[in-house]
Residue, then its C-alpha position, 0 to 999 in steps of 0.5 A: x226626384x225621379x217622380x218629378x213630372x210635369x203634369x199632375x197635381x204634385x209637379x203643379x203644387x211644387x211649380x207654385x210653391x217656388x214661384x210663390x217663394x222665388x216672388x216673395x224673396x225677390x220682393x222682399x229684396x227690393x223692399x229692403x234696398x229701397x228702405x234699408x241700408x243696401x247689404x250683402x244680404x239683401x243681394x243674396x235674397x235676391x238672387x235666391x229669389x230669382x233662382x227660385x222664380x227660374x227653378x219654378x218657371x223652367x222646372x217642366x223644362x228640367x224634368x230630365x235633369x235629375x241632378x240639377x234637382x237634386x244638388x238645388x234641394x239639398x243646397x236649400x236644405x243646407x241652408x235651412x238647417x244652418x239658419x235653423x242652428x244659428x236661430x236655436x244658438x242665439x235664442x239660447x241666452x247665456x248672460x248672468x247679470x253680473x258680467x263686469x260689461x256689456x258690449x252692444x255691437x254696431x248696426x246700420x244707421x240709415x244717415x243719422x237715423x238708427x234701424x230698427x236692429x240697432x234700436x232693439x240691440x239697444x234696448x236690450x242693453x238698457x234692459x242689461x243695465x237695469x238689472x246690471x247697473x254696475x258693468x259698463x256699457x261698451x257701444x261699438x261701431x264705426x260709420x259706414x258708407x250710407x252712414x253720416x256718424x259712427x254707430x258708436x256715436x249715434x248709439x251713445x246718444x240713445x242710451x243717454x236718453x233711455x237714462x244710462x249714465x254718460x260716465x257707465x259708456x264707453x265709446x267706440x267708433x272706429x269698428x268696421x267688423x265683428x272682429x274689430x268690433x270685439x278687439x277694440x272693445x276689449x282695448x278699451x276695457x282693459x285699460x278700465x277693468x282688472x284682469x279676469x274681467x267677463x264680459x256680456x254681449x249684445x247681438x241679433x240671434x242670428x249672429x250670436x254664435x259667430x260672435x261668440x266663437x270672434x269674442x272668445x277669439x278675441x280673448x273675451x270670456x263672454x256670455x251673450x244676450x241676443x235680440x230679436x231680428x224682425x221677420x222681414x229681415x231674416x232672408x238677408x240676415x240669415x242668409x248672409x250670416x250662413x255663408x259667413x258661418x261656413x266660411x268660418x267653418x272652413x278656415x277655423x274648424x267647427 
């Protein structure tokens, strides 16, 4: 760091680089308040993304602060190793296709719309059901603030039309979390299934190892299948579910 400076090619290379990233994260944000449901995330995006445009714009005035410079890059690579460990778990999928049910995890309607996230979740759990037909199909969510239905109900509707079977879902619409989204599922099919039952879930990767430490938590023996999320929301996901990890980390241990 103390080879920082404000003139040469390296200090210019590194004013650029965080200009360019601080504008495309900042961009990135209003995009996505403006098309998507407004979350957490999006207004952590935007405020790394203004962190960075000050960072790039300021960094000639802050050459002698060295540890300003030093707790702001390893704060960042704090947060690219957590985002690079959560997308490294959540590719790595554990389902066995013999699972007793699936349980496909809620994600934002935009008014009766389903995003693009819950689609691809969605589709995954077909694919499930495909190859799975016997194990019931558990659709949990409930309806949140930009919401004109339950995500329960809305994913419902969907399965129904890419064929699954009315009597093979079980709906839940009341979840408001991960937490909830397991504790009601597992209400539901206890009352259905035997003791000893397993269970797989679907998620977008990012969150499969919360969810599976929040599923086991729950008292779930649970495998996963994870989707992929698009490219333009890994800023607001992955920075989101970072904070969340760690703060599961903090409370429940590693």
């Amino acid at each position: 760091m103390a080879g920082w400076a404000t003139d040469g090619l390296w200090a210019r290379t590194v004013r650029v680089l965080l200009l360019v990233l601080g504008a495309g994260l900042t961009a990135n944000a209003a995009w996505l308040a403006v098309t998507a449901n407004l979350t957490v995330g999006t207004a952590m995006a935007a405020g790394l993304g203004l962190g960075l445009l000050a960072w790039g714009f300021w960094l000639p005035r802050v050459r002698h602060l060295r540890w300003l410079n030093v707790m702001a890059v390893l704060l960042l690579g704090w947060v690219l190793a957590v985002s690079c460990f959560l997308a490294w778990t959540g590719t790595s999928e554990t389902a066995r296709y013999d699972e007793d049910a699936v349980i496909v995890l809620g994600a934002a309607v935009h008014g009766d719309e389903l995003s693009r996230t819950l689609t691809s979740r969605l589709d995954r759990a077909v694919a499930y059901h495909q190859r799975n037909p016997k194990a019931l199909v558990v659709v949990s969510g409930g309806q949140g603030p930009q919401e004109n239905l339950p995500e329960g109900v809305a994913m419902k509707a969907y399965l129904l039309t890419q064929g699954v079977p009315e009597a093979s879902i079980v709906l839940e619409d009341r979840a408001a979390s991960t937490e909830e989204n397991f504790a009601f599922a597992k209400a539901l099919l206890d009352r259905r299934l035997p003791s000893g039952y397993r269970v797989a879930f679907v998620t977008d990767e990012f969150h499969v190892y919360r969810a599976g430490r929040l599923a086991a938590a729950a008292g779930l023996a649970a495998d996963h299948v994870s989707s992929r999320t698009p490219w333009y929301f890994w800023p607001a996901n992955y920075l989101r579910e970072d904070l969340l990890v760690v703060g599961q980390w903090l409370t429940k241990g590693f």
